[in-house]
N, C-alpha and C positions, 0 to 999 in steps of 0.2 A: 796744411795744418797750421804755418806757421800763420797764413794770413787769417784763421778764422779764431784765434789765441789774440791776435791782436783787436782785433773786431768785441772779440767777448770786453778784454781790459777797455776799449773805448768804451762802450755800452758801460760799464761799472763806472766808470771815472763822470759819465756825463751824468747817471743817475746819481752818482755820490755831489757833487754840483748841483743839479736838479733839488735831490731833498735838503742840499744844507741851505739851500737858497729859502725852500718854503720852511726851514723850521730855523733860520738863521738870518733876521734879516742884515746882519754884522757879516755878511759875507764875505773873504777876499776876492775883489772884484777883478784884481790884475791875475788870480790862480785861477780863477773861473774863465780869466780872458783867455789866458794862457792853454788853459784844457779846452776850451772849444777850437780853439785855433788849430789845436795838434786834429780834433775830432774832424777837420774842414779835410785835412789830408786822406783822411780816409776812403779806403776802395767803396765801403759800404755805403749805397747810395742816401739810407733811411741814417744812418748815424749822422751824415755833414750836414741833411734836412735838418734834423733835430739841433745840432748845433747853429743851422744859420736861423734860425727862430727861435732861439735860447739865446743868440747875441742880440738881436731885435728886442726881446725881453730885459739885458742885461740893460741895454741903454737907456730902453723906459724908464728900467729903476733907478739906473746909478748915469745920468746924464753926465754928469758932471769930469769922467772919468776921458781919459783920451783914448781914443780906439782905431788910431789911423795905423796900427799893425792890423789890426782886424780888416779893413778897410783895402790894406794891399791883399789882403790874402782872398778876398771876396771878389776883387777887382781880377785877381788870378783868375779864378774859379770861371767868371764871367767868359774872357779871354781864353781860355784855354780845356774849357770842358766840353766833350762831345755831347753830353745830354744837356738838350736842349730844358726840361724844366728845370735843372739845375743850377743852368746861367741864369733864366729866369728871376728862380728865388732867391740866387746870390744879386742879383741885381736890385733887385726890390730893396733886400739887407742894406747894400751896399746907399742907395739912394735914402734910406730911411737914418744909416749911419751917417750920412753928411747932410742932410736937410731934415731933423727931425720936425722943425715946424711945420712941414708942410704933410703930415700927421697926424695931426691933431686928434680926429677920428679912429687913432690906433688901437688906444685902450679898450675899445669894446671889444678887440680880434683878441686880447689876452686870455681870456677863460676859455677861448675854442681849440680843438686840436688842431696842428701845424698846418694839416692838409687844408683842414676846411677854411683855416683863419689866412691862408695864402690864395686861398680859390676867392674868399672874399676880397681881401689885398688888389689883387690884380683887376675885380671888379669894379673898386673902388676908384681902381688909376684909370683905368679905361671911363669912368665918367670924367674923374675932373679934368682929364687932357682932353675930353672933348667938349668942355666948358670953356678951358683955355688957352688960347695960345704960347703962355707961358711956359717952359718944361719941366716937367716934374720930377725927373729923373735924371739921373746924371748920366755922363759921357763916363766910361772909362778907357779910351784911349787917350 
């Protein structure tokens, strides 16, 4: 009981973030960081999705801000979680939080929902690394 009381409180805290974001754009960006960051811990596999493509989003917006606690906690996730699309998506976050230029292209995935705008994500990298030799993505070891 106690783990689906805490699941609810995430779910409210991310939507309360979520809409103060779309009808706020004076948002605090370090309480927003902070509430996703706790939402990354979570059991529930669709709450830490929804947080790791609402930090992907935060960055778009608010470039400017530092996010390398975000970035260890992603690099965790990668490192340390048995579902495998989860290190996935935190990888992608994680490589989009440290090299955002090389996204340029991101903007159009903002208006899509998570799922679909990750399924494009990964389609996207899966071209350019077979354009390049260069690497697109980061190490996190």
């Amino acid at each position: 009981m106690k783990n689906y009381f805490f699941t609810f409180v995430m779910l409210v805290m991310v939507y309360t973030v979520n809409a103060s974001f779309a009808m706020n754009p004076t948002i605090d960006v370090e309480e927003a960081k902070a509430t996703y960051c706790l939402a990354l811990d979570n059991q529930v596999d669709g709450v830490v999705e929804s947080a790791i493509f609402n930090l992907m989003l935060l960055k778009r917006n608010f470039p400017e801000h530092n996010y390398t606690d975000v970035q260890k906690k992603l690099a965790n996730i990668v490192k340390q979680s048995q579902n495998k699309t989860m290190c996935t998506k935190a990888y992608v976050a994680l490589s989009y939080l440290k090299y955002p230029e090389r996204f340029a292209w991101l903007d159009r995935l903002a208006q899509q929902n998570p799922k679909e705008a990750f399924t494009q994500l990964c389609t996207e990298l899966e071209k350019q690394t077979s354009k390049t030799s260069a690497p697109i993505l980061v190490k996190t070891h």
